[in-house]
C-alpha positions in Angstrom: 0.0 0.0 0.0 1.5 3.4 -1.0 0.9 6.2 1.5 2.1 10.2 1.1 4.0 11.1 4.5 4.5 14.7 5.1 7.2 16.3 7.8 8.1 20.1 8.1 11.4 21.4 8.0 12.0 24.9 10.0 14.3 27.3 8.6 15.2 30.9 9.8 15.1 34.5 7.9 18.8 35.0 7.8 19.2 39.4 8.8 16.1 40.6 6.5 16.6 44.2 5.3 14.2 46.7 6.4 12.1 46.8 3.3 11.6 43.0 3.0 10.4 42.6 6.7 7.8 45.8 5.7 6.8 43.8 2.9 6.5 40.6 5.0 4.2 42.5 7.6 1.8 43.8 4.9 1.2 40.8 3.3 0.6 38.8 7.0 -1.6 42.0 7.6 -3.6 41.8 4.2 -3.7 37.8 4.7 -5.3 37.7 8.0 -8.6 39.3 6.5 -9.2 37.0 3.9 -8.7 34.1 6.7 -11.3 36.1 9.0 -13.8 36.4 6.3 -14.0 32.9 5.5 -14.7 31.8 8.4 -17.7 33.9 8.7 -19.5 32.3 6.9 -18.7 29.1 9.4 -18.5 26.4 6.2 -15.5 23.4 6.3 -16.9 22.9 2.5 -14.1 24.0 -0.1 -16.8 23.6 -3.1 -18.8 25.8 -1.7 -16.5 28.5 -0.7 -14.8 28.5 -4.2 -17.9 28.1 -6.0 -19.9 31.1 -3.7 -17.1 33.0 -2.2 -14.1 32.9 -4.4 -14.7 36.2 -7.0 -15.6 38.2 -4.1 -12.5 37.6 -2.8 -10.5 38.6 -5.6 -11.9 42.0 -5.7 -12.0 42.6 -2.0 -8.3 41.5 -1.2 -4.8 42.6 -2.5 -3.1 39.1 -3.2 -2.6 37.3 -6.0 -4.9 33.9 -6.0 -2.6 31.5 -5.2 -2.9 33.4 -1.5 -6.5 33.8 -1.4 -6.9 30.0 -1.8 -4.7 29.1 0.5 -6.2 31.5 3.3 -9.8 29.8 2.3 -7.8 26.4 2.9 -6.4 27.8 6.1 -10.5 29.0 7.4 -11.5 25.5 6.8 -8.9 23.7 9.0 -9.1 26.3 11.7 -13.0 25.9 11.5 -12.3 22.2 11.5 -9.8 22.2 14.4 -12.0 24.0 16.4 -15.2 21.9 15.7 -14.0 19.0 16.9 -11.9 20.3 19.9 -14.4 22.6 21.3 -14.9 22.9 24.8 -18.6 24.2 26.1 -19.8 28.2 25.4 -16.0 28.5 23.7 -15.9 31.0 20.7 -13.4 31.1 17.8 -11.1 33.7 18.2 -8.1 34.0 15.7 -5.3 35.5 17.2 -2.7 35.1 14.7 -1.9 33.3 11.6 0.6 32.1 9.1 1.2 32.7 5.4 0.6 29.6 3.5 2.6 29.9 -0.1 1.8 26.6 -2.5 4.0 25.7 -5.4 2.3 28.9 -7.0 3.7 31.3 -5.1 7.4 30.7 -4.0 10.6 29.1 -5.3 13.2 27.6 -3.6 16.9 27.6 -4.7 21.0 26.4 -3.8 23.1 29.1 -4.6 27.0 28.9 -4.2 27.1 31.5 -1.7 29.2 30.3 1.2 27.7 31.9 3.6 23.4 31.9 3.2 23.4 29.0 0.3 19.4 28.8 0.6 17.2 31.4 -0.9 13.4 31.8 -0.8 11.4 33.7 -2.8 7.7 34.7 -2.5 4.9 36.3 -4.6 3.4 38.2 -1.9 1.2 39.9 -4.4 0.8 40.7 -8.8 3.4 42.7 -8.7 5.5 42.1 -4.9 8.0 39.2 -5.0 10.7 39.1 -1.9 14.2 37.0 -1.6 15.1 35.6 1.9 18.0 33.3 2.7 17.5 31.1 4.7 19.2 29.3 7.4 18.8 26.2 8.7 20.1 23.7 11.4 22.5 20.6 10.5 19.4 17.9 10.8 17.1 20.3 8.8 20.0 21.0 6.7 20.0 17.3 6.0 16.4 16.8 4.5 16.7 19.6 2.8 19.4 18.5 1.0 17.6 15.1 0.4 14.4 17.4 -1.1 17.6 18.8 -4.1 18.4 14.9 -4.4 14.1 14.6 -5.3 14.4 12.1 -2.0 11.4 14.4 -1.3 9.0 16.5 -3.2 8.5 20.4 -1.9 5.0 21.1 -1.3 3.8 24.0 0.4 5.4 26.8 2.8 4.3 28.2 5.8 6.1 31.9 7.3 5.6 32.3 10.3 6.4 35.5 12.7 7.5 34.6 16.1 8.3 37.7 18.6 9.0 39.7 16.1 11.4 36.9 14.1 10.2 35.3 10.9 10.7 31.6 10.1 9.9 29.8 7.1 8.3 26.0 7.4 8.6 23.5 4.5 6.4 20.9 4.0 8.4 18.0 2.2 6.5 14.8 0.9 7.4 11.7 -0.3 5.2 8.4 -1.3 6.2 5.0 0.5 5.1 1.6 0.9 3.6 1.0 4.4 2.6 -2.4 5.4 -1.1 -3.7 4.7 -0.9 -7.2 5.5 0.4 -6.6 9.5 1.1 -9.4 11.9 1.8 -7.4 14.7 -0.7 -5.4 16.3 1.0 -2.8 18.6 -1.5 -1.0 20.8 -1.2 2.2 22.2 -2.7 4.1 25.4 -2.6 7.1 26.4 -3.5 8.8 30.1 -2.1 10.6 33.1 -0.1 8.0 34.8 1.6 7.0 31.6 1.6 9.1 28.7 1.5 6.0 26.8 1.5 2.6 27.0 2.4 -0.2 24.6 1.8 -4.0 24.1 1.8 -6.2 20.9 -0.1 -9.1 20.3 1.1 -12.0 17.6 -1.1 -12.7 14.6 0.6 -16.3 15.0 -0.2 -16.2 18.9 -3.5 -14.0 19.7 -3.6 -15.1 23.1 -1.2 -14.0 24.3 0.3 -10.1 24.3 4.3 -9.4 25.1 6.7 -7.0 26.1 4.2 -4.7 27.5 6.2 -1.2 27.9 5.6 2.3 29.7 6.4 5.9 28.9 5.4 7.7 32.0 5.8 10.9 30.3 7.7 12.4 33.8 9.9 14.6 32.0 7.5 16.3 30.3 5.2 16.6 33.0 7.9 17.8 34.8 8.5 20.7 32.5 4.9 21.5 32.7 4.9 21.8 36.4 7.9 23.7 36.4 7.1 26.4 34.1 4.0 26.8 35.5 5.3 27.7 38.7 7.2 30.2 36.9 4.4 31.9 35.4 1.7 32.0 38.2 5.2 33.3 40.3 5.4 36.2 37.5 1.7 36.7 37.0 2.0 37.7 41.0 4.5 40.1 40.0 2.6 41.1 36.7 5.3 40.6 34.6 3.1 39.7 31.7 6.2 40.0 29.1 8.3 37.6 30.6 5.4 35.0 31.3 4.7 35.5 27.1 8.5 34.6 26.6 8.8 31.8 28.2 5.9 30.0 26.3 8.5 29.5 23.3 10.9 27.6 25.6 8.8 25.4 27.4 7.1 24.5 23.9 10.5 23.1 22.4 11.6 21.8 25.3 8.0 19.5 25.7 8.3 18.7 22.0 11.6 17.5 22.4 10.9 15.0 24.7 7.6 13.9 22.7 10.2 13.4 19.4 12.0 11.2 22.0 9.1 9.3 23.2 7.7 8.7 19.6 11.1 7.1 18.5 11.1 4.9 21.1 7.7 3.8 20.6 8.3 3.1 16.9 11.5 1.1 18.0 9.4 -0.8 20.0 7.4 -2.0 17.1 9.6 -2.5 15.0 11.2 -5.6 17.2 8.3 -7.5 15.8 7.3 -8.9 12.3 5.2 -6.7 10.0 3.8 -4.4 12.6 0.5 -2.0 12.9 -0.3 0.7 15.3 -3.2 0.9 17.0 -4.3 4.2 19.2 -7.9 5.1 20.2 -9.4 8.8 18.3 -8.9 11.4 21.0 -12.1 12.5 20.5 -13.6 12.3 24.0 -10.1 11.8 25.9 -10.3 15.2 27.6 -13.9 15.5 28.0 -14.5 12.4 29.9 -11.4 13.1 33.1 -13.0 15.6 35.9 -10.5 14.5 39.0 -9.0 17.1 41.4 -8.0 20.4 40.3 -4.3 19.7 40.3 -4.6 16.5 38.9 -7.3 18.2 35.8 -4.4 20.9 35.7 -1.8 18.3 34.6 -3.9 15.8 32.7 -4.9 18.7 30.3 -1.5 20.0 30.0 -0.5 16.8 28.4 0.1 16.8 24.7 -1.6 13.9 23.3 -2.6 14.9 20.3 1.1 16.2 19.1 2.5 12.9 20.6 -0.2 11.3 18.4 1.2 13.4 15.2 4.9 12.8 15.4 4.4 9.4 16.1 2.4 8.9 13.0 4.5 9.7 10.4 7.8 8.5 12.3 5.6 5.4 12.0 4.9 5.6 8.4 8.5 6.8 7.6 9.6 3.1 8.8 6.6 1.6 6.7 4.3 1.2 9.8 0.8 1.9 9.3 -1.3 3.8 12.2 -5.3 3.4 12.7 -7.4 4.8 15.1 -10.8 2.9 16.3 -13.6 4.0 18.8 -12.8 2.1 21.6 -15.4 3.0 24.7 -14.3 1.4 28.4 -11.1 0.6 27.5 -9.6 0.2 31.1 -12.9 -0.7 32.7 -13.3 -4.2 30.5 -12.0 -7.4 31.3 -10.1 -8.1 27.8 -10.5 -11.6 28.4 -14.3 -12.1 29.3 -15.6 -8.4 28.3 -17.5 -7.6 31.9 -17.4 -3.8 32.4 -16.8 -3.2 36.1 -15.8 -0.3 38.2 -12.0 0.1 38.4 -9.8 1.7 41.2 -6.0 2.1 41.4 -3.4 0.6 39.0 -4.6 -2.8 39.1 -7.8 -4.3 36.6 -9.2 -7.3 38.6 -11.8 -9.1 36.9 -15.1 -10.0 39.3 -16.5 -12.0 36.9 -13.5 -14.3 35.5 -11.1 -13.1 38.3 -8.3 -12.0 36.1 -6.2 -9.3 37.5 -4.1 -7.3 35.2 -2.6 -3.3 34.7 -5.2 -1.2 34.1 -3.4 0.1 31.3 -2.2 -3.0 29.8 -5.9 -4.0 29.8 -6.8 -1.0 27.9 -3.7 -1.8 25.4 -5.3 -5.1 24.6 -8.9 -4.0 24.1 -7.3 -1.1 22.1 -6.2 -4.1 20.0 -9.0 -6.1 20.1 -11.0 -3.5 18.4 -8.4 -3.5 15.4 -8.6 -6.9 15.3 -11.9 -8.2 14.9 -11.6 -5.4 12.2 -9.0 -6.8 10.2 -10.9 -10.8 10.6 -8.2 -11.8 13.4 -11.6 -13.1 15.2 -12.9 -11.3 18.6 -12.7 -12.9 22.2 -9.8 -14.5 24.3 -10.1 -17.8 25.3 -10.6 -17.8 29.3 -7.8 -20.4 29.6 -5.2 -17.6 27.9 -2.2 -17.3 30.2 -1.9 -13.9 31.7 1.5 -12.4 33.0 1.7 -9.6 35.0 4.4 -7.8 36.1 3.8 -6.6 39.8 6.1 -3.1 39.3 3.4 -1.9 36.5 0.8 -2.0 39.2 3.3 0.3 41.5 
C-alpha cells in the first residue's frame, strides 16, 4: 500500500533588510482578512467557498490567487480544528496566523554563496516578490538536501512570525510503501499515569500479548509543572512580558521530549514482524477526566494529540501503518471475558473471570482487540489464555 507522509522542515530569515520585513508585515496584515472572512460564513466545504465566495474575494483583497486559496484552505482547517476540539460556550477567536505559499507562489533555490546557500522567494502579491535566505540547522539542513536529491517533493510553505522573528516552514513529501498485511498489532494508550502505554499481540499467537512497555511521560510533565510555577510566580509580579517569553521555551523543550518518546515507541514496534499501530481517536479523551483540580491541571496540559502526530508519520517513515478505532471502556473491560466493572488504582481485577491485570495493559489489549476483529483476526480471548503480570506496573 502506497501512502504520502508529510514532515516540516523549519528554517530561519537570515538578517532581512528593512524593506523586506515591511513587505512581510503587509502581506501577513492583508492575509489575515481573507482568513477572517471565510470563516464567517462558518463552512469546512471548499466547493462551496470557491464556488460562492471565491470572485468576491479577488476584488476585495490585494493578493494574487494562489494566497487567497490558500487562506480559504487555512478557514477550513481552523474551523475544523476548532469543531472537533471545542470545549462548552467556547468562541473562535483568531489570534494570529501564518502565510501559507503553495508551489504557486514561491521558489526555492542552492546558490553557491558560502555563507546563506538557501534562498526563498515569495509572490506576496501581482506585482510584490521578496528573496530571503534562509538558514537552517544541520538535521534540517540534511532533508533539505535530500528534497535537491528529489528524495522528497516540496510542497507547500508556511512563514511564520515569532516575537517579532520570521521563520519559514517546508512541508516536504514523499510516497512510501507502508505495510497492509500486518502481523503485529501494537497498541497504544494514552493517560495521566503513563503518557502512553504499549503492548503487541502475535497474529501467530493472539492469546497471548508481550513485552508490555511504559512511557510515564515524567519529564514532560515535569516541564509542565515547572514552568508553571514560573508563570503563576510572574503573574504575581505582573510581569506579563516575561510569562509571554517563556511559552517559546517550554514549547521546544515538551516537543523535544515527545520526538523522543515517539522514536522509542516506533523502535518498539519495529522488534516485531510486519507491525501496525493501534491508538484510540482522541475525540472524548479530555472530556471524559474531571478528577481534582491539580490533577485536571496536569492531565490537560498533556500533549496527546502532538504525541499522536509525530508518532504517525515517524511510524509511516519506517513503513508502519497507524489506525485509530472507537474504543469505549477501555480500562474498565475485562479483555479476556468483556465484563465492564468499576476500576480503582493501578490494578484491573476481573469479578466475573477473576483476572487481574494493569489497568493500562488492559486497555492496550482491548485497544487491540478492536483492530482486530476489524481486520478478521476473530474477537474474544479464550478464558484459559495465560496472563503475565508484572507486579512493578501496578506500583
Amino acid at each position: 500500500m502506497q501512502k504520502d507522509v508529510q514532515l516540516t522542515v523549519v528554517g530561519k530569515v537570515f538578517k532581512p533588510n528593512k524593506q523586506k520585513v515591511l513587505a512581510l508585515n503587509r502581506c501577513l496584515n492583508e492575509y489575515f482578512k481573507p482568513v477572517r472572512w471565510y470563516l464567517d460564513f462558518n463552512s469546512t466545504s471548499k466547493i462551496f467557498l470557491h464556488s460562492n465566495r471565491y470572485k468576491e474575494a479577488k476584488r476585495k483583497f490585494k493578493l494574487n490567487t494562489a494566497l487567497i486559496q490558500t487562506a480559504r484552505d487555512k478557514a477550513i482547517e481552523t474551523l475544523k480544528s476548532f469543531k472537533e476540539n471545542r470545549k462548552e460556550k467556547s468562541v473562535l477567536w483568531l489570534k494570529q496566523i501564518s502565510i501559507r505559499f503553495d508551489r504557486r507562489s514561491y521558489s526555492f533555490s542552492k546558490t553557491t554563496n558560502a555563507l546563506t546557500p538557501y534562498w526563498l522567494t515569495l509572490s506576496l502579491n501581482k506585482r510584490e516578490k521578496v528573496s530571503l535566505p534562509i538558514m537552517f540547522g544541520e538535521k534540517q539542513r540534511l532533508r533539505i538536501e535530500e528534497a535537491f536529491r528529489s528524495e522528497w517533493q516540496f510542497t507547500t510553505v508556511e512563514m511564520v512570525k515569532r516575537e517579532g522573528v520570521w521563520y519559514t516552514h517546508l512541508v516536504l513529501k514523499r510516497t512510501i510503501k507502508v505495510e497492509d498485511s500486518p502481523e503485529t498489532v501494537i497498541a497504544i494508550d494514552r493517560g495521566e499515569r503513563s503518557l502512553a502505554v504499549a503492548v503487541a499481540i502475535l497474529k501467530s499467537d493472539q492469546n497471548k500479548p508481550v513485552k508490555g512497555q511504559f512511557w510515564r511521560g515524567s519529564e514532560i510533565k515535569k516541564i509542565r509543572g515547572l514552568y508553571n510555577h514560573i508563570r503563576r510566580r510572574l503573574g504575581e509580579k505582573k510581569l506579563l512580558k516575561k510569562i509571554k517569553a517563556l511559552k517559546g521555551k517550554e514549547k521546544r523543550k515538551v516537543n523535544q521530549q515527545l520526538h523522543i518518546i515517539a522514536n522509542q515507541i516506533v523502535s518498539y514496534a519495529m522488534q516485531f514482524p510486519k507491525p501496525i499501530i493501534v491508538m484510540e481517536k482522541l475525540n472524548e479523551i479530555r472530556r471524559n477526566f474531571n478528577k481534582s483540580k491539580n490533577l485536571n491541571r496536569r492531565f490537560h496540559s498533556l500533549p496527546f494529540r502532538k504525541l499522536q502526530t509525530y508518532l504517525e508519520y515517524k511510524a509511516n517513515l519506517k513503513g508502519i501503518a497507524v489506525r485509530y478505532v472507537e474504543a469505549k471502556d477501555t480500562s474498565r473491560t475485562c479483555h479476556r471475558c468483556g465484563h465492564v466493572a468499576q476500576v480503582k488504582g493501578r490494578a484491573f481485577k476481573c469479578q466475573k473471570c477473576g483476572m487481574l491485570y494493569n489497568r493500562d495493559l488492559n486497555a492496550c489489549v482491548n485497544i487491540a482487540h478492536a483492530l482486530m476483529r476489524g481486520m478478521g483476526w476473530g474477537s474474544v480471548i479464550p478464558l484459559n489464555s495465560q496472563v503475565r503480570l508484572n507486579a512493578k506496573s501496578l506500583s
